[in-house]
C-alpha positions as CSV (number, residue, x, y, z in Angstrom):
1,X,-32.2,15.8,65.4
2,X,-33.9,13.9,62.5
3,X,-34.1,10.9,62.0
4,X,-31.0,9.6,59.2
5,X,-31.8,5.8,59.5
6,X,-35.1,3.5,58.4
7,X,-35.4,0.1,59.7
8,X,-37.5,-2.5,57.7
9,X,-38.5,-6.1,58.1
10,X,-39.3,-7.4,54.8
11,X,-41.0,-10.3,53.2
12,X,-44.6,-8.9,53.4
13,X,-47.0,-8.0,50.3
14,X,-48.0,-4.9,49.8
15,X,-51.5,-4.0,49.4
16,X,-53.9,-1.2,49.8
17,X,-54.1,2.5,48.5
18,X,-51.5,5.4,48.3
19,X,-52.1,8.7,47.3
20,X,-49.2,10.5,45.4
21,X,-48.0,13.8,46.3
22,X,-46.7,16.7,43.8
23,X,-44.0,16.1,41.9
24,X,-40.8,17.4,43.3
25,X,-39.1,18.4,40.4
26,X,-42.2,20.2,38.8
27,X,-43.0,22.0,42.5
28,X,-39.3,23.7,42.3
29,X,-39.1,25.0,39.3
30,X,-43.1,26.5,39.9
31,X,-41.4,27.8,43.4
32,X,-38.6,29.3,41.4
33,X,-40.6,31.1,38.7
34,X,-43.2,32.2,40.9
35,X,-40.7,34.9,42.1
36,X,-41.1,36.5,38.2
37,X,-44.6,37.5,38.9
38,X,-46.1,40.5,40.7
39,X,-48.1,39.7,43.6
40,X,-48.8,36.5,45.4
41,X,-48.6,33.3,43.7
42,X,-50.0,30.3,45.6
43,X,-48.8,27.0,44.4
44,X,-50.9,23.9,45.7
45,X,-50.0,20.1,45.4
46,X,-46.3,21.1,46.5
47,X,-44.8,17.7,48.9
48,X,-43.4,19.1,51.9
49,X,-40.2,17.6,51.4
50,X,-36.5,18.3,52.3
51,X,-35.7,19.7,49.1
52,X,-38.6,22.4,49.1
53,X,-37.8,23.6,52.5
54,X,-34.1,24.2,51.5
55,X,-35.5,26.4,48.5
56,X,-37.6,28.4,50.3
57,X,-35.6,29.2,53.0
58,X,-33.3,30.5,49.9
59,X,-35.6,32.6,48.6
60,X,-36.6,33.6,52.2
61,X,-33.1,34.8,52.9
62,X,-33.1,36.9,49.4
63,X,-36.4,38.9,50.6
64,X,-39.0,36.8,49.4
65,X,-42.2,36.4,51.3
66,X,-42.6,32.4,51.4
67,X,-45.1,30.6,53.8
68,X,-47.5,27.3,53.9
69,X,-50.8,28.1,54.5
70,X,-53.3,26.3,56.3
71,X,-54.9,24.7,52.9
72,X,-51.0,23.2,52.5
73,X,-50.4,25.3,49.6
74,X,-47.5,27.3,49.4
75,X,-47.7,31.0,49.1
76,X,-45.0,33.3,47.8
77,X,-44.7,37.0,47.2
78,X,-41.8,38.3,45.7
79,X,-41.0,42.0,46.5
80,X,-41.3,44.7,44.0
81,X,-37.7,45.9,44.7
82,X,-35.0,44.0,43.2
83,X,-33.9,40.8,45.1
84,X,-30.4,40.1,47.0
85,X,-28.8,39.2,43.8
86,X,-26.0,36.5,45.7
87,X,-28.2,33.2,46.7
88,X,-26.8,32.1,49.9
89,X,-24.2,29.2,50.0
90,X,-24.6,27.4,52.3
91,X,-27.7,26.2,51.0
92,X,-27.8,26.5,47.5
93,X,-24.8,23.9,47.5
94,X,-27.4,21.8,49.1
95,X,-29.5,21.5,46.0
96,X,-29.5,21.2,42.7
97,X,-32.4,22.7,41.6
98,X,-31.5,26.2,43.4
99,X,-29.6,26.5,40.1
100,X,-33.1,27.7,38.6
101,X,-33.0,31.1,40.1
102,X,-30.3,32.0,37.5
103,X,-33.1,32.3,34.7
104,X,-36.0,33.5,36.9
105,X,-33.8,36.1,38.7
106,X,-32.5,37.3,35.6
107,X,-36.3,37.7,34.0
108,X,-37.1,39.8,36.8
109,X,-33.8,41.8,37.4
110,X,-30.5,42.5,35.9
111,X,-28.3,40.7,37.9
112,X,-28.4,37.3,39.3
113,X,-25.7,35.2,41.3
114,X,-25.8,31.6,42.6
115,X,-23.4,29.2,44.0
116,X,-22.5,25.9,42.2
117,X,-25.1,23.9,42.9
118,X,-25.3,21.1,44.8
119,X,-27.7,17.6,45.6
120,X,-26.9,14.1,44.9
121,X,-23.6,12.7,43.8
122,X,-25.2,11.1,40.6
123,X,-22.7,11.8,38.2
124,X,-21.7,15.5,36.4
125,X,-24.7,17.9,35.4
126,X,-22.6,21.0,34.1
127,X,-24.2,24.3,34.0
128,X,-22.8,24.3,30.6
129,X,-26.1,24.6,28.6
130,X,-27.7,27.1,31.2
131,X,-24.9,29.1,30.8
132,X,-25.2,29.5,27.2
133,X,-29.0,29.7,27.1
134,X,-28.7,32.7,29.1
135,X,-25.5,34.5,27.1
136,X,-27.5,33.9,23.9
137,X,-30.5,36.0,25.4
138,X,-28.1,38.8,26.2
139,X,-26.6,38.3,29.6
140,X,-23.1,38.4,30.4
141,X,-21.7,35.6,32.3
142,X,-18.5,35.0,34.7
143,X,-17.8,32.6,37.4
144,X,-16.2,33.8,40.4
145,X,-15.0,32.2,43.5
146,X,-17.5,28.9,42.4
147,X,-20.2,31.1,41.9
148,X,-22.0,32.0,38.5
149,X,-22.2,35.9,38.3
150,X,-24.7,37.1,35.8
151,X,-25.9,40.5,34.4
152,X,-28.5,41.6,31.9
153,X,-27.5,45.0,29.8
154,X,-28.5,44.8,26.2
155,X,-30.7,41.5,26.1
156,X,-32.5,40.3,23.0
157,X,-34.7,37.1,21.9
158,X,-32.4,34.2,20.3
159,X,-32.7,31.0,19.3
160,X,-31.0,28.4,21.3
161,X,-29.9,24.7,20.6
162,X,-29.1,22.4,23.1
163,X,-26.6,19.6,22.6
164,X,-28.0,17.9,25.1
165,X,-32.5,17.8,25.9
166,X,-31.8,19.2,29.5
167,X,-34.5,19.9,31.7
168,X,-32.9,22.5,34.1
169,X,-31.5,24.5,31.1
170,X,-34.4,24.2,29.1
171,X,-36.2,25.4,32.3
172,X,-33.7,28.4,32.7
173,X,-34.2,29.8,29.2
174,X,-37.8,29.5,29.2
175,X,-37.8,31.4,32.3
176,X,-35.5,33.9,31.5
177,X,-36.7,34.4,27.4
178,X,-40.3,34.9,29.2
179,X,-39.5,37.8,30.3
180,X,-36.9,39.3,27.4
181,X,-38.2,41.5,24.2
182,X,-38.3,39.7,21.5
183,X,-38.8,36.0,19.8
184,X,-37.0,33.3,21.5
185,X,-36.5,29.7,20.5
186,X,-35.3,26.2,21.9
187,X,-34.5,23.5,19.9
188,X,-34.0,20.4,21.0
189,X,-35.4,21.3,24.2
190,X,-36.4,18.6,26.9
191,X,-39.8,17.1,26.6
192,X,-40.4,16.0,30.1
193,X,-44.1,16.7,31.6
194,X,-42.5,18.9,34.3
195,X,-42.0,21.6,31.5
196,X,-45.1,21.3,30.2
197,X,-46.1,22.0,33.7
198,X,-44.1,25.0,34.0
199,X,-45.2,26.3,30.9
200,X,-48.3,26.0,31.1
201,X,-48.0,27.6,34.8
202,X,-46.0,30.7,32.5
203,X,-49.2,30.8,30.3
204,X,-51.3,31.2,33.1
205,X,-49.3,34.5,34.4
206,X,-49.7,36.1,31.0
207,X,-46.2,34.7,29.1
208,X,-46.2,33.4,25.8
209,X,-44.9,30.2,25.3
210,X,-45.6,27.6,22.8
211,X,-44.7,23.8,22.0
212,X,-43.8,22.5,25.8
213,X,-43.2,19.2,25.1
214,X,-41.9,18.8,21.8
215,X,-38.7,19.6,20.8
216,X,-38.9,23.2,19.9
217,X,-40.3,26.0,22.4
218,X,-41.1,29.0,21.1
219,X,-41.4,32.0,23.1
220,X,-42.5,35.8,23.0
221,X,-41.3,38.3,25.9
222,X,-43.7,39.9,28.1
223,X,-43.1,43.6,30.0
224,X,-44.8,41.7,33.0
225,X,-46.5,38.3,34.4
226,X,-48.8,38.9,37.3
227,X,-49.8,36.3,40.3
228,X,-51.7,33.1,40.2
229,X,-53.0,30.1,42.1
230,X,-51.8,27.5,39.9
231,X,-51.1,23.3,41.0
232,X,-47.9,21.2,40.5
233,X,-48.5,18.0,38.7
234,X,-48.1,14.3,40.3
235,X,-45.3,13.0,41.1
236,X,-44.5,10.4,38.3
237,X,-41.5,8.9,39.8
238,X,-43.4,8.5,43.2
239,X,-45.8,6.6,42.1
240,X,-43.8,4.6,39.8
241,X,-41.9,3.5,42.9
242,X,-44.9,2.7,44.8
243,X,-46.0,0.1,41.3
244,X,-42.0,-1.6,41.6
245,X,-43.0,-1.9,45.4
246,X,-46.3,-3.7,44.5
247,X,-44.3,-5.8,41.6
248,X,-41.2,-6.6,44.1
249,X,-43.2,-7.9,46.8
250,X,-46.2,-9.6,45.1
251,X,-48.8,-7.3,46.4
252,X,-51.5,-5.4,45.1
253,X,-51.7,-1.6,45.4
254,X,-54.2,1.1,44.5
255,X,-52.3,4.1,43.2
256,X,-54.0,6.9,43.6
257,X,-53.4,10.6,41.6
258,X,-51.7,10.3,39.1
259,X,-51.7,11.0,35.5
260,X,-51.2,7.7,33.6
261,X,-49.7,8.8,30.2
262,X,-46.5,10.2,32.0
263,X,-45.9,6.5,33.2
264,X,-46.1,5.2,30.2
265,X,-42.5,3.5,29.7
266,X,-42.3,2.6,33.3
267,X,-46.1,0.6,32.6
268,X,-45.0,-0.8,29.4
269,X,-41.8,-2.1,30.8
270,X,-43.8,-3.5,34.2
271,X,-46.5,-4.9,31.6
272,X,-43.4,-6.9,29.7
273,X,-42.3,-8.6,33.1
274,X,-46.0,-9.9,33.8
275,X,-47.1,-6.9,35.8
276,X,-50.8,-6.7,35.8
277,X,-51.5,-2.6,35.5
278,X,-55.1,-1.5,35.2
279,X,-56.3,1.6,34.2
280,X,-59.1,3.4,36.1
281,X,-61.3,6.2,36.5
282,X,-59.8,9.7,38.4
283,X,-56.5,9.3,37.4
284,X,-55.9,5.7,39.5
285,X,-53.9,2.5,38.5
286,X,-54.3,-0.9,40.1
287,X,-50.9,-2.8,40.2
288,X,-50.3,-6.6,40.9
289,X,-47.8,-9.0,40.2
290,X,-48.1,-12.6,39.0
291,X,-45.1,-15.1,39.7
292,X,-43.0,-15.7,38.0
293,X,-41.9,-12.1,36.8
294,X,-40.0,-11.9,33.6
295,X,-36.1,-10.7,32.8
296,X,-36.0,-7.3,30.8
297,X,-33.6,-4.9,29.4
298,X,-34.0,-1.3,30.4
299,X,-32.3,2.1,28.5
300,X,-32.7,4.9,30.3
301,X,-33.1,7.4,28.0
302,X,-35.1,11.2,28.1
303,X,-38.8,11.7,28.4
304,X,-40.4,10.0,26.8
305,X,-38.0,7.1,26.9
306,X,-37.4,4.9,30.1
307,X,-36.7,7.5,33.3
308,X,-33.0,7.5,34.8
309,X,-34.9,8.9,38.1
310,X,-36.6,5.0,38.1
311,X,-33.1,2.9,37.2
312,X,-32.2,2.2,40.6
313,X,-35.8,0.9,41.6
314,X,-35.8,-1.2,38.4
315,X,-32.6,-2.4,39.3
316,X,-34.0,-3.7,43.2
317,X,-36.8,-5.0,41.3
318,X,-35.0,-6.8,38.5
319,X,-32.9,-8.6,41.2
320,X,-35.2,-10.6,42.7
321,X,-36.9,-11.5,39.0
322,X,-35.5,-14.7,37.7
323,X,-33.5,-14.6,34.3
324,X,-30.7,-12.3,32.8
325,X,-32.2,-8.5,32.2
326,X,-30.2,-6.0,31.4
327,X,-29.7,-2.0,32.0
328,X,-28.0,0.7,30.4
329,X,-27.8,3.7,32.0
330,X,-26.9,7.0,29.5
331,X,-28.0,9.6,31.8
332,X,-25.7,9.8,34.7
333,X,-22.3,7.8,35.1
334,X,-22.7,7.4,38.8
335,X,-26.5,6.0,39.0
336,X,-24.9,2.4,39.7
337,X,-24.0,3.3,42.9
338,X,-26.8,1.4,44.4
339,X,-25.4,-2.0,43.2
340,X,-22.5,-2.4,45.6
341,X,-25.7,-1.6,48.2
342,X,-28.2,-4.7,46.2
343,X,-25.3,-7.1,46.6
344,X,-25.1,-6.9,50.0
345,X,-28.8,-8.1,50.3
346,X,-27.9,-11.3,47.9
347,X,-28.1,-9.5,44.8
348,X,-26.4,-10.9,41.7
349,X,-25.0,-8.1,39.4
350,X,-22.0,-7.1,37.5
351,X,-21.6,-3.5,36.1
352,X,-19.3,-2.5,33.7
353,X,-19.0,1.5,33.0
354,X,-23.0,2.5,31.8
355,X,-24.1,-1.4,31.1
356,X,-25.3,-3.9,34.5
357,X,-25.9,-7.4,34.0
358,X,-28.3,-8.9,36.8
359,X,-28.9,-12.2,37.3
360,X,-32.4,-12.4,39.1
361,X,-33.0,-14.9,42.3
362,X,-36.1,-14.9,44.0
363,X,-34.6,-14.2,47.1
364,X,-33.1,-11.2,48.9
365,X,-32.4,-10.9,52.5
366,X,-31.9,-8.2,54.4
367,X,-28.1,-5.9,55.6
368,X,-27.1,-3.2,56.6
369,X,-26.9,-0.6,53.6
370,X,-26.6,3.2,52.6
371,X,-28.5,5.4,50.7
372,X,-26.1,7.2,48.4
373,X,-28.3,9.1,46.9
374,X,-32.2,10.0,46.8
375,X,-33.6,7.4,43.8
376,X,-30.9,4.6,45.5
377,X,-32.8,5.4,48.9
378,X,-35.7,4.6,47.3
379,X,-34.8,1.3,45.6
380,X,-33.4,0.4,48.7
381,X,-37.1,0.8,50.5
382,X,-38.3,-1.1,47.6
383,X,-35.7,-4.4,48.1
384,X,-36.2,-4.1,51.8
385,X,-39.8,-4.5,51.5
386,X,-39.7,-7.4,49.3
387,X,-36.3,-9.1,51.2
388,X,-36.2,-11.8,54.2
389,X,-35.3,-10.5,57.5
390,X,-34.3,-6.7,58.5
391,X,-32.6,-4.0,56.5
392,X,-31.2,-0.9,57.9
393,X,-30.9,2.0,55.4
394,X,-28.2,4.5,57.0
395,X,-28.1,7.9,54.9
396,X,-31.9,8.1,54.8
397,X,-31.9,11.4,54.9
398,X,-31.8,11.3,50.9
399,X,-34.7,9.7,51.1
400,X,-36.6,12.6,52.8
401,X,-35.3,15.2,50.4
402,X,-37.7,13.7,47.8
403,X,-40.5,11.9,49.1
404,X,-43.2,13.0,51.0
405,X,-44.1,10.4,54.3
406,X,-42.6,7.5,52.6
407,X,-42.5,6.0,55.7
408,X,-46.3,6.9,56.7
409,X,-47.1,5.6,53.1
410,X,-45.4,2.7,53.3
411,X,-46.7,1.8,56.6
412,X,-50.1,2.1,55.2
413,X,-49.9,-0.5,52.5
414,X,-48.3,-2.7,55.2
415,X,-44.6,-2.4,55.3
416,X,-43.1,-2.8,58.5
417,X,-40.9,0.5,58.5
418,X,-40.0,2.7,60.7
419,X,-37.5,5.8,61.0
420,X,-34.9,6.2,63.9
């Protein structure tokens, strides 16, 4: 049985150097296109993490060859024959991102089917927008029995706007417009570097897409994308939990891989409290705190505005930093969840629908608390660290689903932490 609990005695700076792994969000949605190509694809820099298992056992129980190789990359070899259209249930509903086979599946094949997807109980993420990316390009869509049945018949190039810069439906249509005749377009798609990741991954197989990372993608259709060895980027919101960690506890960590520029509004909002963050050679930043940190207000906003994926962190953080900050959150209606968990280490804030009010003390100490979600699991690693006396995370199995040997990591830079 795995381990669902992490016990932590706090109080301690931490210093030394951590390396950060893949980013999970950019490795699924590589692991999900890679079934679009012929032959097999080998993805390295992919965290062996909860999350990834889950999808590839999906894609394992749809016919797809999927194995780790002993390099630790991942290699995946989809069969020429069409795929078992119907993802299985009782694992899709276990993660959000299985949603992504709806627009690689239907690149490759006519029909597609996946369950509603699940993951963490953040707030609604309708499938709205990937629904209608999809129709626009020409597929017919129902939803039967809480699963969304799609088929391709008489599919074209379009032009899509989103009401919203979604990542996963902005991720869906590139995938599935890769692959359809024809010019495609999306405007007002997201921006964030995990689709410039996946496009550029596209390139490399021989699509055409252009403008990843702006607001408008443009797309031609291919007749076929063929196999490559091809890396996921670093994991941004990893290493931007490992700086709050450095900042929460007054420590000093190296942070090694990463690529600076997509931490930008987590820096310059670290840099405002009094954060000292240097830039070095090789992709590595040095993070230290001076006391006393400052208050700051934080709006969560998409890339490149402040992440929602580093609001609860911020939030563990901006307890223990003396002053009034504020944070809006206009992302997801449930990411306060975490707060009812800060207050019982000591923490002084008061929510009211997307807004939080903290009042900072320079003291935390530890209780017994639950991870409700994967990025609360994390800020709750962070405010154990940097808290008096022992905190028991229960749930931390939402931890896992994200982050590669947190606790390994954390133990190197000093943390008293252990799983159980």
């Amino acid at each position: 049985m795995k381990s669902n609990r992490l016990r932590i005695k706090g109080g301690v700076p931490l210093r030394g150097k951590v390396s950060i792994s893949g980013a999970k969000n950019a490795a699924l949605v590589l692991i999900a296109a890679s079934i679009m190509a012929k032959g097999e694809t080998v993805l390295e820099q992919v965290p062996y993490i909860e999350d990834v298992q889950v999808l590839i056992q999906i894609l394992q129980k749809m016919g797809v060859q999927v194995r780790w190789k002993e390099d630790r990359s991942l290699s995946i070899q989809a069969p020429d024959e069409a795929l078992t259209i119907q993802a299985p249930q009782e694992l899709t509903r276990k993660l959000r991102a299985s949603n992504l086979l709806l627009g690689s599946m239907l690149a490759r094949q006519p029909e597609a089917a996946i369950s509603m997807p699940g993951g963490c109980d953040i707030g609604l993420r309708p499938m709205d927008l990937h629904i209608k990316g999809v129709q626009a390009l020409g597929a017919t869509v129902s939803i039967k029995r809480n699963r969304i049945c799609a088929e391709r018949k008489n599919y074209h190039g379009a032009a899509v706007y989103l009401d919203f810069p979604s990542v996963g439906a902005t991720e869906n249509i590139m995938m599935m417009a890769c692959m359809t005749p024809g010019e495609s377009m999306i405007e007002n798609a997201a921006k964030e570097p995990e689709i410039v990741n996946l496009a550029s991954f596209l390139n490399a197989m021989g699509a055409s897409v252009r403008g990843a990372g702006t607001d408008v993608i443009r797309i031609t259709g291919v007749s076929e994308l063929k196999a490559v060895r091809y890396a996921a980027i670093p994991d941004r919101i990893e290493a931007g939990t490992y700086m709050l960690a450095a900042a929460a506890t007054g420590g000093e960590i190296m942070i090694e891989n990463v690529i600076p520029q997509h931490l930008h509004p987590v820096i310059a909002k670290l840099r405002e409290m009094g954060v000292i963050i240097q830039e070095l050679d090789h992709g590595n930043l040095l993070v230290y705190a001076q006391d006393p940190l400052r208050p700051v207000d934080i709006k969560t906003m998409p890339y490149p505005g402040f992440p929602t994926d580093m609001q609860s962190q911020m939030l563990a953080l901006l307890a223990k930093t003396p002053g009034t900050s504020m944070v809006v959150e206009n992302v997801f209606e449930n990411r306060f969840r975490i707060i009812d968990e800060l207050r019982r280490m000591g923490a002084q804030i008061k929510a009211d629908s997307h807004l939080a009010v903290i009042e900072g003390r320079p003291v935390l100490h530890g209780a017994n608390v639950r991870a409700t979600d994967l990025r609360a699991g994390a800020a709750l690693i962070v405010a154990g660290c940097a808290a008096e006396g022992e905190t028991i995370i229960e749930d931390a199995v939402h931890i896992f689903r994200g982050y590669e040997s947190v606790v390994e990591k954390f133990r190197g830079l000093g943390a008293e932490i252990e799983a159980f």
